[in-house]
C-alpha positions as CSV (number, residue, x, y, z in Angstrom):
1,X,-5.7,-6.1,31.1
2,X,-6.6,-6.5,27.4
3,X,-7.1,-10.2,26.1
4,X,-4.3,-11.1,23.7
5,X,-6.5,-13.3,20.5
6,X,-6.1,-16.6,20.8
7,X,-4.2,-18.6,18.8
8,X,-6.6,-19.6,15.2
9,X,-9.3,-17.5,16.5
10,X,-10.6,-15.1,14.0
11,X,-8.6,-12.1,14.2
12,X,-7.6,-8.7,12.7
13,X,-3.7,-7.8,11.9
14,X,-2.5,-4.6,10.3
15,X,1.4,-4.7,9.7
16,X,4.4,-2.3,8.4
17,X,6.8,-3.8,7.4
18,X,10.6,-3.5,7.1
19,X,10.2,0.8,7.5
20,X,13.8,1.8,6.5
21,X,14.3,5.8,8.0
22,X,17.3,7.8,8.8
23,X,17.2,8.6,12.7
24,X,19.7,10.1,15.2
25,X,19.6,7.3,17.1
26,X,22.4,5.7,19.9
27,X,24.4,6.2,23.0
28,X,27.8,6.2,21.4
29,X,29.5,9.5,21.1
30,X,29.7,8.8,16.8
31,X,26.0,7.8,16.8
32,X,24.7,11.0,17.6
33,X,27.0,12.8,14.9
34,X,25.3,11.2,12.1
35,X,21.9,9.6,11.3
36,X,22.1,5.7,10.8
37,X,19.4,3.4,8.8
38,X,16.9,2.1,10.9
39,X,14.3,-1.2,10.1
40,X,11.0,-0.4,12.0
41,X,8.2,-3.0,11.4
42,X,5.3,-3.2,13.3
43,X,1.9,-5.7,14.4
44,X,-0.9,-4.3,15.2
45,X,-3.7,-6.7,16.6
46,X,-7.3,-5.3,16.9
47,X,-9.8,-5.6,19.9
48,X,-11.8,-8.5,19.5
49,X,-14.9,-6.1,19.4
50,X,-13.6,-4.4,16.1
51,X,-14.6,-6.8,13.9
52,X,-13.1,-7.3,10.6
53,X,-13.6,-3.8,8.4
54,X,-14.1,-5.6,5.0
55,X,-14.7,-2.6,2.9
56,X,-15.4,-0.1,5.2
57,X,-12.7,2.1,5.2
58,X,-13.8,4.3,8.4
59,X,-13.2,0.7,10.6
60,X,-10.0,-0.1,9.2
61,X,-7.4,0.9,11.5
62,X,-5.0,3.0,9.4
63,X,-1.6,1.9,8.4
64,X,-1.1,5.6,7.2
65,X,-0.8,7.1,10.3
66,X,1.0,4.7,12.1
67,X,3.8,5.4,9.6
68,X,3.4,9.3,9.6
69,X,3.5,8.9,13.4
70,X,6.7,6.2,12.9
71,X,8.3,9.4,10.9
72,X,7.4,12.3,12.9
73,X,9.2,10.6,16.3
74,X,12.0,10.1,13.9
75,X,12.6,13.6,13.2
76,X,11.8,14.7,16.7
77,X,15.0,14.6,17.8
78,X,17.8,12.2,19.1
79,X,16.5,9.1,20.5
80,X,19.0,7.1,22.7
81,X,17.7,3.5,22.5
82,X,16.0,1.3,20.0
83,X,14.1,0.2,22.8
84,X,12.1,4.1,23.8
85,X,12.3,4.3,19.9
86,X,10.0,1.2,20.2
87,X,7.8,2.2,23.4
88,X,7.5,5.8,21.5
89,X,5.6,4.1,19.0
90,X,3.8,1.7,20.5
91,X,2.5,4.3,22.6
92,X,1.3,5.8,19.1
93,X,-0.8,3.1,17.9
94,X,-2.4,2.6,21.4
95,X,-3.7,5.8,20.1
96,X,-6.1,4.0,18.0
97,X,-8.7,2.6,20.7
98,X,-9.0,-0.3,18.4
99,X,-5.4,-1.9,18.7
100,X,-5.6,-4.0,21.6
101,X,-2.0,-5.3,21.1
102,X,1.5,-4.3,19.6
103,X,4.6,-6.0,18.3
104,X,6.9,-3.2,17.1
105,X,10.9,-4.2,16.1
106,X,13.8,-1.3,16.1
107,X,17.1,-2.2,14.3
108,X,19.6,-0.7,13.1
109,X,21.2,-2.1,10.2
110,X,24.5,-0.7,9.6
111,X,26.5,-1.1,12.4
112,X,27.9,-4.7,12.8
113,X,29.2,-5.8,8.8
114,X,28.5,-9.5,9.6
115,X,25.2,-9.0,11.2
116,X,22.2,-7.8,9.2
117,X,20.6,-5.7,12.2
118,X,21.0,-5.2,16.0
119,X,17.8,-3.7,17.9
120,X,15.2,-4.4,20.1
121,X,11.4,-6.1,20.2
122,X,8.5,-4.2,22.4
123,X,5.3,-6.6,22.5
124,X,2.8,-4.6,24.8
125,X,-0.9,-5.4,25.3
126,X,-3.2,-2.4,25.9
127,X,-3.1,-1.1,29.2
128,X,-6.5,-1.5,31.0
């Protein structure tokens, strides 16, 4: 089982924050109609062997794709849950052998009007 930093330890985080994407995403009968506005953020904390990258882009573990890879399961098709939309990508940036733990939050914004978002948190440390 992968070591989760300790708390005040030196440590390297990569976030996305506050993703807003149109998904076909629900259970309900009128959710799969119509797409609904979905709040994805992730935390990605790094292996304590991949030290900080500083300037060195080839260490840096890339923000870019974990969005690309955010959008592409949004467009592949209906997703029921917020919670497999969440273990989807977390499974994504486990791609990266560098992440050694992810927070990733699914929320759908529009569908109480007194609550800002309804959804799920997946925290998952890399598998060993």
């Amino acid at each position: 089982m992968a070591e989760i930093p300790v708390p005040g330890a030196d440590r390297y985080t990569v976030v996305v924050r506050n993703l807003v994407l149109m998904v076909s995403i629900g259970v309900r009968r009128g959710e799969r109609d119509r797409l609904q506005r979905v709040r994805i953020s992730v935390e990605l904390i790094a292996t304590p062997d991949a030290s900080y990258p500083r300037e060195d882009r080839r260490r840096v573990i890339n923000y870019e794709k974990i969005v690309t890879a955010i959008r592409q399961i949004a467009r592949s098709g209906h997703i029921d849950l917020c919670e497999g939309f969440a273990e989807r990508i977390v499974t994504a940036c486990f791609a990266d052998p560098r992440v050694a733990h992810a927070r990733v939050s699914v929320e759908k914004i529009d569908i109480y009007p007194d609550a800002e978002a309804v959804g799920a948190i997946l925290e998952r440390s890399r598998p060993a």
